[in-house]
N, CA, C and O atoms as a CHARMM CRD file, in Angstrom:
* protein
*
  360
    1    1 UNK  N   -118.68800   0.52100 -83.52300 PROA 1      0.00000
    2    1 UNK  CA  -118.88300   1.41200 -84.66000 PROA 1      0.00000
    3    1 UNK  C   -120.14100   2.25400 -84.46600 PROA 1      0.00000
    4    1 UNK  O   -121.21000   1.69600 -84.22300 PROA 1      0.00000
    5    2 UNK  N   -120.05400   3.44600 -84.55700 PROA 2      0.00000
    6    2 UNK  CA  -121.39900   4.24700 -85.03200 PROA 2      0.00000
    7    2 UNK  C   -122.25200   3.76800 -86.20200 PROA 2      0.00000
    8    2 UNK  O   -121.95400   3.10600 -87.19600 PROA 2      0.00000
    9    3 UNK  N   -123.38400   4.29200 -85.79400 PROA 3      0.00000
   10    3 UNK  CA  -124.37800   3.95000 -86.50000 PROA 3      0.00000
   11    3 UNK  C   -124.77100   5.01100 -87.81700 PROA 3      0.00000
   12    3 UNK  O   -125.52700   5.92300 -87.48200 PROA 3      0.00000
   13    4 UNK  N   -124.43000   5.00500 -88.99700 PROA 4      0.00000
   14    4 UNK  CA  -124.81200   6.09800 -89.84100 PROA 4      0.00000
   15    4 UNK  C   -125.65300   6.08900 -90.45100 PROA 4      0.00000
   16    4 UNK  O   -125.40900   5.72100 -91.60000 PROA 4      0.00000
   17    5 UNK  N   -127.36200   6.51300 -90.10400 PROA 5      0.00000
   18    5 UNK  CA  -128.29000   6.60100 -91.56500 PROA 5      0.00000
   19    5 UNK  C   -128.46300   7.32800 -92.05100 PROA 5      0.00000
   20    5 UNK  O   -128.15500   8.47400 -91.72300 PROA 5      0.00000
   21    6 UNK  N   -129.12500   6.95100 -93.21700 PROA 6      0.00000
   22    6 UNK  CA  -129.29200   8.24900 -94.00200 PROA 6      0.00000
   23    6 UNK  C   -129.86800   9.81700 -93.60700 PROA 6      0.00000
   24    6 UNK  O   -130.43000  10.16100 -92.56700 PROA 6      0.00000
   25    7 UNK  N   -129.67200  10.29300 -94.30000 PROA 7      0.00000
   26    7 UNK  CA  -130.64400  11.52700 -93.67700 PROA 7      0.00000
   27    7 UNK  C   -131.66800  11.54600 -94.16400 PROA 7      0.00000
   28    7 UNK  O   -131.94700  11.31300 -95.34000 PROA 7      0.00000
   29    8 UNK  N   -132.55800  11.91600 -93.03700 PROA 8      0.00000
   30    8 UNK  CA  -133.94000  11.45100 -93.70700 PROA 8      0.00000
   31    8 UNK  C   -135.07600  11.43900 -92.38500 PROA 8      0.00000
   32    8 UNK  O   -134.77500  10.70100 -91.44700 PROA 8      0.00000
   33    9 UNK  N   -136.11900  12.07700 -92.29900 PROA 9      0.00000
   34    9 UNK  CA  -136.69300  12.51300 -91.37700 PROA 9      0.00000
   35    9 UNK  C   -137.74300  11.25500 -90.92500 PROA 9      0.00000
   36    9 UNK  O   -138.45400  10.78500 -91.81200 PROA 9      0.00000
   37   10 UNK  N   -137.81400  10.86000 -89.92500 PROA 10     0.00000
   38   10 UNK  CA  -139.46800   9.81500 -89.39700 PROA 10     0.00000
   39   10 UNK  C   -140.04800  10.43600 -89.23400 PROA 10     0.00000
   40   10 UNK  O   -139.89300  11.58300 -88.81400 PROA 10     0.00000
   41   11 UNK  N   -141.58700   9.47300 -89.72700 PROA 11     0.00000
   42   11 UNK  CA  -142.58800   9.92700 -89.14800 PROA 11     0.00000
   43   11 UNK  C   -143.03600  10.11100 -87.82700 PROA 11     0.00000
   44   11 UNK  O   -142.30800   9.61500 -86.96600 PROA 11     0.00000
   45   12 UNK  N   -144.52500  10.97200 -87.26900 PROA 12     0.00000
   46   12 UNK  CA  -143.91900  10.70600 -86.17100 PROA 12     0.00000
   47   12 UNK  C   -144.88300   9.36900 -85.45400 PROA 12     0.00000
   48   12 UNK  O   -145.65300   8.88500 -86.28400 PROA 12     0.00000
   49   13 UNK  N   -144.93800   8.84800 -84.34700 PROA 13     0.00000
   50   13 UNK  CA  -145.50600   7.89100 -83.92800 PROA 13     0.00000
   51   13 UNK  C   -146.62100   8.55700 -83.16200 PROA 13     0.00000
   52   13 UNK  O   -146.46400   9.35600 -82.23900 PROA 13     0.00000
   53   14 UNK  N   -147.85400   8.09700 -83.69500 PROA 14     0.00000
   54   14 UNK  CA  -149.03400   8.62600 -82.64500 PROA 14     0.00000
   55   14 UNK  C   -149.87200   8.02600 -81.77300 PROA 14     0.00000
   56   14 UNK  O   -150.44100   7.22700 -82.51600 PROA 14     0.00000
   57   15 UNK  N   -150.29400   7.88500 -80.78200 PROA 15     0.00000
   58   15 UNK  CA  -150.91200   7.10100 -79.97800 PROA 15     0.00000
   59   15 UNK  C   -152.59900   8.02200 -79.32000 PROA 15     0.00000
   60   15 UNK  O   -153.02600   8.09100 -78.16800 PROA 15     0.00000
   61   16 UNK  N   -153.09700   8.50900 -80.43200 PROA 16     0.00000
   62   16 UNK  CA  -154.56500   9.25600 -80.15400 PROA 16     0.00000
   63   16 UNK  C   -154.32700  10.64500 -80.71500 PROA 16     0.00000
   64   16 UNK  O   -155.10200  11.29000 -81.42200 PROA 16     0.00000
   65   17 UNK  N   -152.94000  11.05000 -80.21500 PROA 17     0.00000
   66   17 UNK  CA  -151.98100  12.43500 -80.16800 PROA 17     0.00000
   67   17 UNK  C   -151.22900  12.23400 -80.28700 PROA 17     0.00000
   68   17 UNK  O   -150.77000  11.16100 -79.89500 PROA 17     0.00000
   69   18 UNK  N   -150.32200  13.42400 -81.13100 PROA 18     0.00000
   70   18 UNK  CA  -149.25100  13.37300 -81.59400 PROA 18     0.00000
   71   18 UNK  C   -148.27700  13.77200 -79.99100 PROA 18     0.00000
   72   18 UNK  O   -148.16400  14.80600 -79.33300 PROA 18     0.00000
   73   19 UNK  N   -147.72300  12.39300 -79.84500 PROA 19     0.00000
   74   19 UNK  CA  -146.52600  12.61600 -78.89100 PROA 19     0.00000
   75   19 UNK  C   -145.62200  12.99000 -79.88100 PROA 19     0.00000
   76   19 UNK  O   -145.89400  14.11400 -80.30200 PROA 19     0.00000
   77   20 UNK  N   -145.06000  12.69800 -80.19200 PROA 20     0.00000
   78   20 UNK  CA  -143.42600  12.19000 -80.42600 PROA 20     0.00000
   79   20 UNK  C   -143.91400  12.68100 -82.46000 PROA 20     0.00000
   80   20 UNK  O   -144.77300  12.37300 -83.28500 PROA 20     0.00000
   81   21 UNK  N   -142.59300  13.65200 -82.35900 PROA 21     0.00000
   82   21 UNK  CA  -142.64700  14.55800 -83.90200 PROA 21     0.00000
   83   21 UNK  C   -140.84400  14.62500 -83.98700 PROA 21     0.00000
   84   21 UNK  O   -140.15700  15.32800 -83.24700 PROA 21     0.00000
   85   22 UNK  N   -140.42200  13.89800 -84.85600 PROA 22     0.00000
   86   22 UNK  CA  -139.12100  13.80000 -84.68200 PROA 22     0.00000
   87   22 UNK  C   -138.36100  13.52100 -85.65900 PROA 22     0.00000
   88   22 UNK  O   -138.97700  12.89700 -86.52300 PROA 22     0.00000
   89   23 UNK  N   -137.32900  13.69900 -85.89800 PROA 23     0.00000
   90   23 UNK  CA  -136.31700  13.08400 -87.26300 PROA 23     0.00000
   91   23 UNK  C   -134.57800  13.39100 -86.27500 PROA 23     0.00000
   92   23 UNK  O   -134.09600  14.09400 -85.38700 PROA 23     0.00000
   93   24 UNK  N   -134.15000  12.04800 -87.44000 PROA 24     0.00000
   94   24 UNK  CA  -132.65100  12.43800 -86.74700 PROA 24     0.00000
   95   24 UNK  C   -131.76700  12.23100 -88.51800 PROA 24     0.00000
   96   24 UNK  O   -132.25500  11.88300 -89.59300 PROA 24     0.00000
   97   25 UNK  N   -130.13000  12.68100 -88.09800 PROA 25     0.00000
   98   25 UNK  CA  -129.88000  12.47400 -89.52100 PROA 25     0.00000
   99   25 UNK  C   -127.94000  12.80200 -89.21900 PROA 25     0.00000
  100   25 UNK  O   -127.47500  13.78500 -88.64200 PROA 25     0.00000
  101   26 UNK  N   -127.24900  11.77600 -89.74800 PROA 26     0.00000
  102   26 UNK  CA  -126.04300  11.78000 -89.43000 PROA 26     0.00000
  103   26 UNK  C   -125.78900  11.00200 -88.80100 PROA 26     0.00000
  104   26 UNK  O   -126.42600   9.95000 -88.84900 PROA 26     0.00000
  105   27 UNK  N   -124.71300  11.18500 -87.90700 PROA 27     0.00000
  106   27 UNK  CA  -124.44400  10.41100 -86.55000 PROA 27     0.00000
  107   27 UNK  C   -125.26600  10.20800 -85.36700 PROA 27     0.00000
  108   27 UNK  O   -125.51500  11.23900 -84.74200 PROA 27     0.00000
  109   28 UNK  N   -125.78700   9.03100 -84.87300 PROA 28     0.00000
  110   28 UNK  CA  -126.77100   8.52400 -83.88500 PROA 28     0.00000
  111   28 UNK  C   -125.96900   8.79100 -82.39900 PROA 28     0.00000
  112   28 UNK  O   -126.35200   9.52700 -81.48900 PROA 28     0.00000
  113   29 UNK  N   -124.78900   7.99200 -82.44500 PROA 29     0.00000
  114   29 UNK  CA  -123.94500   8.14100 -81.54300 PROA 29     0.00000
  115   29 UNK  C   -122.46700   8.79000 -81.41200 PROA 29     0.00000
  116   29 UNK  O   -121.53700   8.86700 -82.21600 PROA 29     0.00000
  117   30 UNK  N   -122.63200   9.24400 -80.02100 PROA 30     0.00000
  118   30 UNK  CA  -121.30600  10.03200 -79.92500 PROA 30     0.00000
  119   30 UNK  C   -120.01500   9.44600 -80.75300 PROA 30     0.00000
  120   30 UNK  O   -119.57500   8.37100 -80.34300 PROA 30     0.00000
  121   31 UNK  N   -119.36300  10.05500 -81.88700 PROA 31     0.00000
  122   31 UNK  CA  -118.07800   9.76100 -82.25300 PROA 31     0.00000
  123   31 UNK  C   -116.95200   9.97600 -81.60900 PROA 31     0.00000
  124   31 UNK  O   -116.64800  11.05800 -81.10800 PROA 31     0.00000
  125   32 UNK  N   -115.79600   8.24800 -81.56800 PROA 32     0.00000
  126   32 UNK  CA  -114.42800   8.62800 -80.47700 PROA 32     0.00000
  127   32 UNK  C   -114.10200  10.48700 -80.79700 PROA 32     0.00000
  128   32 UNK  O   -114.10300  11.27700 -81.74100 PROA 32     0.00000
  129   33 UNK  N   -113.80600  10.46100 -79.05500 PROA 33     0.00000
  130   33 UNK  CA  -113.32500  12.29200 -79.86300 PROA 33     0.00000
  131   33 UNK  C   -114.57300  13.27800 -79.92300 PROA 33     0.00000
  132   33 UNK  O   -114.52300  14.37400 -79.36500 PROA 33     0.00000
  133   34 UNK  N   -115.76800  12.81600 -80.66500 PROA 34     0.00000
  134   34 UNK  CA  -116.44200  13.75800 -80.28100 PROA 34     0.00000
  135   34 UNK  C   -117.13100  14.47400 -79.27900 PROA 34     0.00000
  136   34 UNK  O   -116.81200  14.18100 -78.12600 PROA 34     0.00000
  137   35 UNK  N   -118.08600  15.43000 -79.44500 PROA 35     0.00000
  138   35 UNK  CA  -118.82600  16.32300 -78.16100 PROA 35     0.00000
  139   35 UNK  C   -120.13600  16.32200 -78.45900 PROA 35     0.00000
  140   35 UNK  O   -120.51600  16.52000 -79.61300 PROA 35     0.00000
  141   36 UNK  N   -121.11200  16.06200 -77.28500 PROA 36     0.00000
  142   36 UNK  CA  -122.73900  16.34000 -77.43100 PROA 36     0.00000
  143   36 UNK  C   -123.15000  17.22200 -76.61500 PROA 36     0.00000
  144   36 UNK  O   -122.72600  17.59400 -75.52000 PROA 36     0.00000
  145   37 UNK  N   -124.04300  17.53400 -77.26700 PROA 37     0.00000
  146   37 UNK  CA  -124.82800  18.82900 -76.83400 PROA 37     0.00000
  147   37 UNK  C   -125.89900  18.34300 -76.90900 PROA 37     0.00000
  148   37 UNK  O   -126.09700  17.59400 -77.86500 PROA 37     0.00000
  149   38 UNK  N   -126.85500  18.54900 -76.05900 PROA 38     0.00000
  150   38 UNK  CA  -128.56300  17.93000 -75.14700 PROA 38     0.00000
  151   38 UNK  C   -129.11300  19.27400 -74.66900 PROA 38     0.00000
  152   38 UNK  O   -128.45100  19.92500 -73.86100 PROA 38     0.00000
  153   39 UNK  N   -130.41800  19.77600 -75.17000 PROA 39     0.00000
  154   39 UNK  CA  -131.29000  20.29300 -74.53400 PROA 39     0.00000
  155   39 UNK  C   -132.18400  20.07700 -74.68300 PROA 39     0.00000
  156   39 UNK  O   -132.56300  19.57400 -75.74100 PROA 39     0.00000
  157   40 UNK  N   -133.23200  20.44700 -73.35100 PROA 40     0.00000
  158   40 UNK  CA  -134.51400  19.87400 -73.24000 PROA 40     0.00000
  159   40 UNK  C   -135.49300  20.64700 -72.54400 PROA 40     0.00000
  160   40 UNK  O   -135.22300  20.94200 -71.38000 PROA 40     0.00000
  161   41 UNK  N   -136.73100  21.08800 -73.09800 PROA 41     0.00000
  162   41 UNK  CA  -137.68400  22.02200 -72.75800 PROA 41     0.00000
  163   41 UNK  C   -138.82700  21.22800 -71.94200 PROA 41     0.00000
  164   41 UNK  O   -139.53900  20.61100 -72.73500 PROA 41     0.00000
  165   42 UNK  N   -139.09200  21.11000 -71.03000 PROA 42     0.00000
  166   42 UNK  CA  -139.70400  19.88100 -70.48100 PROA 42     0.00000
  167   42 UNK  C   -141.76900  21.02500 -70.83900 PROA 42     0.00000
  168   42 UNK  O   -142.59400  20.73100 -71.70400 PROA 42     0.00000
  169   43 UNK  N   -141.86700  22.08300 -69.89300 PROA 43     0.00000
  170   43 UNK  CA  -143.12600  22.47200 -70.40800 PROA 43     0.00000
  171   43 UNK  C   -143.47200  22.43100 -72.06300 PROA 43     0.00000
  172   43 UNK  O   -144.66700  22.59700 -72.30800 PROA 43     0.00000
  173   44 UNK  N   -142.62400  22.23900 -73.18600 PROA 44     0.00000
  174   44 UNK  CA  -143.09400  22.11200 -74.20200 PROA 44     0.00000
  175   44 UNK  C   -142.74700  21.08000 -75.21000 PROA 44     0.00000
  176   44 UNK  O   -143.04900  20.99800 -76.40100 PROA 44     0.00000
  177   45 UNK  N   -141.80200  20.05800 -74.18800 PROA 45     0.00000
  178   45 UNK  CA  -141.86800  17.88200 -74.58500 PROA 45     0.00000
  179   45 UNK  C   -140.61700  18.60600 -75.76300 PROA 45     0.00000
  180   45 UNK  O   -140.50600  17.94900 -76.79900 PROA 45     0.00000
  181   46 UNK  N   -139.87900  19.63600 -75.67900 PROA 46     0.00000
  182   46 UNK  CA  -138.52500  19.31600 -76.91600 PROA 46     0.00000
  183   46 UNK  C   -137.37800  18.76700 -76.44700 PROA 46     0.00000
  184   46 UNK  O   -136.71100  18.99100 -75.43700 PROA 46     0.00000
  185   47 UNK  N   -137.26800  18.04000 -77.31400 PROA 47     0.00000
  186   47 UNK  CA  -135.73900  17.31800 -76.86400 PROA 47     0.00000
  187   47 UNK  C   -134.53200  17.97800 -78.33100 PROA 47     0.00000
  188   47 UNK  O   -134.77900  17.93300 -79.53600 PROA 47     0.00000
  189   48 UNK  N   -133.56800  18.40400 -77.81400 PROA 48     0.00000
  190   48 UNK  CA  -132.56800  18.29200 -79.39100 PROA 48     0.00000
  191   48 UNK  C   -131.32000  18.12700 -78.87400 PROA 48     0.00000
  192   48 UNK  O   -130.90400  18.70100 -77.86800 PROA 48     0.00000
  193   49 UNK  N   -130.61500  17.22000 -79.65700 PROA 49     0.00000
  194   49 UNK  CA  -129.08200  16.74800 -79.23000 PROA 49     0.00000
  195   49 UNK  C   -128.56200  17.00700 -80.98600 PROA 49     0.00000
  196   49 UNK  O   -129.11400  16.87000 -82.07700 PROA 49     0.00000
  197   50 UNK  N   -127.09100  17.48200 -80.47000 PROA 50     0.00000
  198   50 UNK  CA  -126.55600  17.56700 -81.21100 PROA 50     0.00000
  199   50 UNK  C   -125.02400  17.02300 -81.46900 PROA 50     0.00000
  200   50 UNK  O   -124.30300  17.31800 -80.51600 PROA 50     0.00000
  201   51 UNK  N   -124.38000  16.34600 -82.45400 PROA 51     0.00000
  202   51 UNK  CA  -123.28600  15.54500 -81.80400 PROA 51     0.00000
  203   51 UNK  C   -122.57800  16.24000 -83.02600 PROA 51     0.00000
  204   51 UNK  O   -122.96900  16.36000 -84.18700 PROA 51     0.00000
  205   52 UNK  N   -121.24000  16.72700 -82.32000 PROA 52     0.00000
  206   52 UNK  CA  -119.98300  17.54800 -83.16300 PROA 52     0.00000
  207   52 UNK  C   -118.61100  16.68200 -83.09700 PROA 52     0.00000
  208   52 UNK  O   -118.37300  15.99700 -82.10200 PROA 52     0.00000
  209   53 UNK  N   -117.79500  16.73700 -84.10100 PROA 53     0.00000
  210   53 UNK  CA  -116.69600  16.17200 -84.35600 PROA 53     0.00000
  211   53 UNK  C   -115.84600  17.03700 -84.77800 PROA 53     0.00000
  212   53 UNK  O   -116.13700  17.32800 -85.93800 PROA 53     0.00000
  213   54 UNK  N   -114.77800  17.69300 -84.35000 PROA 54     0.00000
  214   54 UNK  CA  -114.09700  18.86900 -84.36200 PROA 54     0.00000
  215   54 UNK  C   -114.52100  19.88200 -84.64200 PROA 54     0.00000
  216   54 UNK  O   -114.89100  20.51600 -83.65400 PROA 54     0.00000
  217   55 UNK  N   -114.70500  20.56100 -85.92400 PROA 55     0.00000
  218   55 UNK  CA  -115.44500  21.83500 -85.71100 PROA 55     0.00000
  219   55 UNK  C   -116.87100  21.65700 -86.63800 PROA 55     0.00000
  220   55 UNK  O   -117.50200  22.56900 -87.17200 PROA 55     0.00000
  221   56 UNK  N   -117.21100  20.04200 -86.66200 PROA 56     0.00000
  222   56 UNK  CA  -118.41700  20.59000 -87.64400 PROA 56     0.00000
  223   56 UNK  C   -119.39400  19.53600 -86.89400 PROA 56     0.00000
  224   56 UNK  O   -118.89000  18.76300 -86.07900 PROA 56     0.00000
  225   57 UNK  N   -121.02400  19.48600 -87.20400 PROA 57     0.00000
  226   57 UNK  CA  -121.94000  19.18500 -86.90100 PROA 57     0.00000
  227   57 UNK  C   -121.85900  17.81300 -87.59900 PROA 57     0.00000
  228   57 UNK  O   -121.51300  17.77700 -88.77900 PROA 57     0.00000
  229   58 UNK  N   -122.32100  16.08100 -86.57700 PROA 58     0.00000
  230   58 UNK  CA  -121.80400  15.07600 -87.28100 PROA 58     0.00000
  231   58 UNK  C   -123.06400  14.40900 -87.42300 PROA 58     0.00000
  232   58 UNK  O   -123.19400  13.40500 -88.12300 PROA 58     0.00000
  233   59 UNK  N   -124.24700  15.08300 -86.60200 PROA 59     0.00000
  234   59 UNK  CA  -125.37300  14.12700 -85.97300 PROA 59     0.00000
  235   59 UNK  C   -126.27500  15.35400 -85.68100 PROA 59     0.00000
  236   59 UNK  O   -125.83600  16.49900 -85.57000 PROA 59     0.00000
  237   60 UNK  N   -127.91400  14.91200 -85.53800 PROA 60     0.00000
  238   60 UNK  CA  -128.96200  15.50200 -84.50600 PROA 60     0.00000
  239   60 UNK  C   -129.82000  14.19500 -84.77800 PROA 60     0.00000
  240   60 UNK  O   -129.89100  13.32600 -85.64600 PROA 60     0.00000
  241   61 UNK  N   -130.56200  14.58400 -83.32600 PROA 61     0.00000
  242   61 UNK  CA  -131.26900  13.85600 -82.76100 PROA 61     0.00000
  243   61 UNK  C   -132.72800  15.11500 -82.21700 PROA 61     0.00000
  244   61 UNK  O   -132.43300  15.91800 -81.33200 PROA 61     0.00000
  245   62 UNK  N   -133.92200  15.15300 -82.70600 PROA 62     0.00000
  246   62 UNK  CA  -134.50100  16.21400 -82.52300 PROA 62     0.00000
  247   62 UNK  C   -136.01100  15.63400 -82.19600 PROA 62     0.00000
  248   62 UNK  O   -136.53200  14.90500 -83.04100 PROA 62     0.00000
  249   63 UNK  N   -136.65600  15.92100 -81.08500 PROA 63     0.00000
  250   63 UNK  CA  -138.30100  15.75500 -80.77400 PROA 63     0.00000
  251   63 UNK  C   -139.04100  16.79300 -80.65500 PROA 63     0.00000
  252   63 UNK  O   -138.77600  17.60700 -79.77100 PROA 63     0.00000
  253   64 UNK  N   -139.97900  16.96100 -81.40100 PROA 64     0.00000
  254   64 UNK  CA  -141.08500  18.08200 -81.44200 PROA 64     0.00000
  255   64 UNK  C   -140.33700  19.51900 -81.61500 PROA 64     0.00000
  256   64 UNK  O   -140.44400  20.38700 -80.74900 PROA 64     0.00000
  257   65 UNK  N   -139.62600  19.68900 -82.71600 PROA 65     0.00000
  258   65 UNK  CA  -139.46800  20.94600 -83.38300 PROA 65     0.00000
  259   65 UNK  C   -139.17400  20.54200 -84.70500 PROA 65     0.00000
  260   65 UNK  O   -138.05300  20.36100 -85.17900 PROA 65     0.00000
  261   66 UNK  N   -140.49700  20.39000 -85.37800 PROA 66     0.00000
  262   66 UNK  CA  -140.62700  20.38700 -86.69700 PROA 66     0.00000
  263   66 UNK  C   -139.63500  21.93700 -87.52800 PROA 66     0.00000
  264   66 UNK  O   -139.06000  21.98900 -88.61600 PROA 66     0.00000
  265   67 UNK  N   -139.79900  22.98100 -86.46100 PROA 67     0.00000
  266   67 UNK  CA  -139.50100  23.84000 -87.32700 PROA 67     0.00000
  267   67 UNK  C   -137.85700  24.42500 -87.59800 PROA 67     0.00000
  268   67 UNK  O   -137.43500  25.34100 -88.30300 PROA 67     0.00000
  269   68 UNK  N   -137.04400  23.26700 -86.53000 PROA 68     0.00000
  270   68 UNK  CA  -135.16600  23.07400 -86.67300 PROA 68     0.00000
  271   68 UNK  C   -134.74900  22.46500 -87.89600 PROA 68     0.00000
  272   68 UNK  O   -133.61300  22.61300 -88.34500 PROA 68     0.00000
  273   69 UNK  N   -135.75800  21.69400 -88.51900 PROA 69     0.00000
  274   69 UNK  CA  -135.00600  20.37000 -89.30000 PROA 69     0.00000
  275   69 UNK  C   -134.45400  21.35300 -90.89000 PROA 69     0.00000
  276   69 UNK  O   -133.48200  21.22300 -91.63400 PROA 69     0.00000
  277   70 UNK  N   -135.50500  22.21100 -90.87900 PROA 70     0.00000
  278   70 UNK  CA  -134.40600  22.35600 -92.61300 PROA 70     0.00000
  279   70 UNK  C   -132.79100  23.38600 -92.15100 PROA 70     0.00000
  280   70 UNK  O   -131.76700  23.52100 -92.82000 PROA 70     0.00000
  281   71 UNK  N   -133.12700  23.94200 -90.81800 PROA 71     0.00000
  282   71 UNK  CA  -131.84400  24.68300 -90.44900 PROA 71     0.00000
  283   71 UNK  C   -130.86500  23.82900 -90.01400 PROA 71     0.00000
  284   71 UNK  O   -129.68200  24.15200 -90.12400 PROA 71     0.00000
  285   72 UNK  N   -131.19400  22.79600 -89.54200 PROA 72     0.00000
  286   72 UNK  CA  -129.66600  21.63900 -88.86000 PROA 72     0.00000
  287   72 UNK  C   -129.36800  20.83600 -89.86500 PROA 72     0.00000
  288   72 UNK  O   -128.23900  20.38200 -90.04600 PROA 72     0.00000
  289   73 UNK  N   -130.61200  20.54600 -90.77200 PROA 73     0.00000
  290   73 UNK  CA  -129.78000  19.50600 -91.41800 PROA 73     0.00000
  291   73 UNK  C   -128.98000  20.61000 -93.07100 PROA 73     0.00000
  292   73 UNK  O   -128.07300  20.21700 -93.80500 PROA 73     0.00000
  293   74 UNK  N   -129.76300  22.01200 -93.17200 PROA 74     0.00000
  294   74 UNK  CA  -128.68000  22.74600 -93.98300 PROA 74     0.00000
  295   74 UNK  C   -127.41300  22.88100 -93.20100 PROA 74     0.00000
  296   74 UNK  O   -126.38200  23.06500 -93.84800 PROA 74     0.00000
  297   75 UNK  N   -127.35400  22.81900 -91.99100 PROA 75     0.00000
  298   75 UNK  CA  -125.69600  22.84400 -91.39700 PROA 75     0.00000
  299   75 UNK  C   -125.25900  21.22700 -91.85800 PROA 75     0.00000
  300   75 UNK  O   -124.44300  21.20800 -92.77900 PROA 75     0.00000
  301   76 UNK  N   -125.56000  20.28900 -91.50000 PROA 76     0.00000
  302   76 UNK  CA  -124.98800  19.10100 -91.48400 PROA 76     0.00000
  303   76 UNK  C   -124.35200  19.03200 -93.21100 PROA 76     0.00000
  304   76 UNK  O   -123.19000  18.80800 -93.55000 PROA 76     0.00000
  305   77 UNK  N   -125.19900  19.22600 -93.83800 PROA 77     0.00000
  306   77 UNK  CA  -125.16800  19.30800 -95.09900 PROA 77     0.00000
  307   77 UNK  C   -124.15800  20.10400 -96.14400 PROA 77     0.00000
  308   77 UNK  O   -123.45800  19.86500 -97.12800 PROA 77     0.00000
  309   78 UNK  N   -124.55200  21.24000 -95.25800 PROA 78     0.00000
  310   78 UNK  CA  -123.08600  21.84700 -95.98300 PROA 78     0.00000
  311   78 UNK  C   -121.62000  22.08200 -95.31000 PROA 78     0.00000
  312   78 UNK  O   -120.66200  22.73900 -95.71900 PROA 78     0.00000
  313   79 UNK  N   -121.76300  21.45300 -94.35100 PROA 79     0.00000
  314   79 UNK  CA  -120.32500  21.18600 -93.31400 PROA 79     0.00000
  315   79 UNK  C   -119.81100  22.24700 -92.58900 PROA 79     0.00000
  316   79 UNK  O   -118.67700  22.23900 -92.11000 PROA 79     0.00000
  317   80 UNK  N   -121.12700  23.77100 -92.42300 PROA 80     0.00000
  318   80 UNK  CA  -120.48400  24.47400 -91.62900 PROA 80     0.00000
  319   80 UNK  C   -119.12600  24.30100 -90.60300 PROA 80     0.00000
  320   80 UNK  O   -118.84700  23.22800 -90.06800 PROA 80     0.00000
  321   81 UNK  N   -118.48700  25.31300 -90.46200 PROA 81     0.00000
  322   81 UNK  CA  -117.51600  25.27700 -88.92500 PROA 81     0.00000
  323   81 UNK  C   -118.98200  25.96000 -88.24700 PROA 81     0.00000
  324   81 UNK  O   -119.68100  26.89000 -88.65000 PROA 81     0.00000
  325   82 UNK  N   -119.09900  25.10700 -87.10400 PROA 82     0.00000
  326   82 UNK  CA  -119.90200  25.64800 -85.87800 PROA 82     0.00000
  327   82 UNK  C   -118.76200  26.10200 -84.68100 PROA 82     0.00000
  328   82 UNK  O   -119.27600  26.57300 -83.66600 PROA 82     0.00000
  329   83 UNK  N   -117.07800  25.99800 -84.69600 PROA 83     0.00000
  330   83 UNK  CA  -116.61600  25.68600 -83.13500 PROA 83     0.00000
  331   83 UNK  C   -117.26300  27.51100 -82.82800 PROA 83     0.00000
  332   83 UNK  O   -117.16300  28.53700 -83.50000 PROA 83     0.00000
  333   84 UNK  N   -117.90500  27.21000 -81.51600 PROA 84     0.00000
  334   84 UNK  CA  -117.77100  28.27400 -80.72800 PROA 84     0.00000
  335   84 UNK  C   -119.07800  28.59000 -80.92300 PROA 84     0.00000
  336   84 UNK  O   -119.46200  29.69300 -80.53400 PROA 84     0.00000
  337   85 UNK  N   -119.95000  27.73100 -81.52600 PROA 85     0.00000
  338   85 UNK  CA  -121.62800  28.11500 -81.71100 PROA 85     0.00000
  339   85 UNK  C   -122.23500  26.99000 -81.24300 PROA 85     0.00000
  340   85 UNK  O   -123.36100  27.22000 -80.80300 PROA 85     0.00000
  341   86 UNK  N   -121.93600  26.01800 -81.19100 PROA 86     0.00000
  342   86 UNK  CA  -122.53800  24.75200 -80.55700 PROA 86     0.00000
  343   86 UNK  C   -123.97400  25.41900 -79.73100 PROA 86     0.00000
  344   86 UNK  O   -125.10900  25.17200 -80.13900 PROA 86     0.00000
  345   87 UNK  N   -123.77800  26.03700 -78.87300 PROA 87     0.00000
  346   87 UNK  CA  -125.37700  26.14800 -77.81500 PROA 87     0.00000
  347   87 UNK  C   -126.08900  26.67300 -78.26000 PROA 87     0.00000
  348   87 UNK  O   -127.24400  26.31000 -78.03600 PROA 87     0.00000
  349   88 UNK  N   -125.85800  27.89900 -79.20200 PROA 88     0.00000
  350   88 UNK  CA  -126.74300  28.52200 -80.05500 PROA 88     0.00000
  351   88 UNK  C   -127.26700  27.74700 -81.01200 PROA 88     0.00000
  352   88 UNK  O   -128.49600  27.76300 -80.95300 PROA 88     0.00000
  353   89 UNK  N   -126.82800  27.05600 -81.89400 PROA 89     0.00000
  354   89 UNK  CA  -127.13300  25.99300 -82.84500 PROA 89     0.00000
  355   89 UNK  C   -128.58700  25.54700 -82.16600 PROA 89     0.00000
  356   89 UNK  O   -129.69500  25.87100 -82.59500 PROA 89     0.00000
  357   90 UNK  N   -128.27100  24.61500 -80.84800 PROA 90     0.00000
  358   90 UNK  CA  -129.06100  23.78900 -80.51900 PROA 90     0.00000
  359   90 UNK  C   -130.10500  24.41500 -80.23400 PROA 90     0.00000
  360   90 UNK  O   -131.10600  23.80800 -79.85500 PROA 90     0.00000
């Protein structure tokens, strides 16, 4: 079974410096059937995954872009159709 929590952003974990600035919200893991989408900016530590289930957004998974979260999770939220926007999204 997938894992579903709430939506709802973490704090982030600091160790002197802020590594790690992150929230996830929806689906954790890939759903049977579904598709992920992963990109990753290595000179500036972003990670964002995004996990789709036919044509709508089911999951993100996001590190150090504080400034995605009210735009992905207004998609998750209101159940956009993304098919055919997936890379742009991310």
């Amino acid at each position: 079974e997938c894992f579903k929590p709430p939506v709802m952003p973490f704090a982030p974990v600091k160790f002197g410096l802020n590594v790690l600035d992150g929230f996830y919200a929806g689906w954790t893991k890939l759903p049977e059937g579904g598709r992920e989408y992963l990109k990753f900016d290595g000179p500036q530590n972003i990670y964002k995954k995004i996990y789709v289930q036919d044509e709508f957004l089911v999951g993100t998974v996001v590190f150090n872009a504080p400034q995605d979260i009210e735009r992905l999770l207004g998609i998750l939220q209101r159940q956009d159709n993304i098919t055919g926007r997936e890379e742009e999204i991310i």
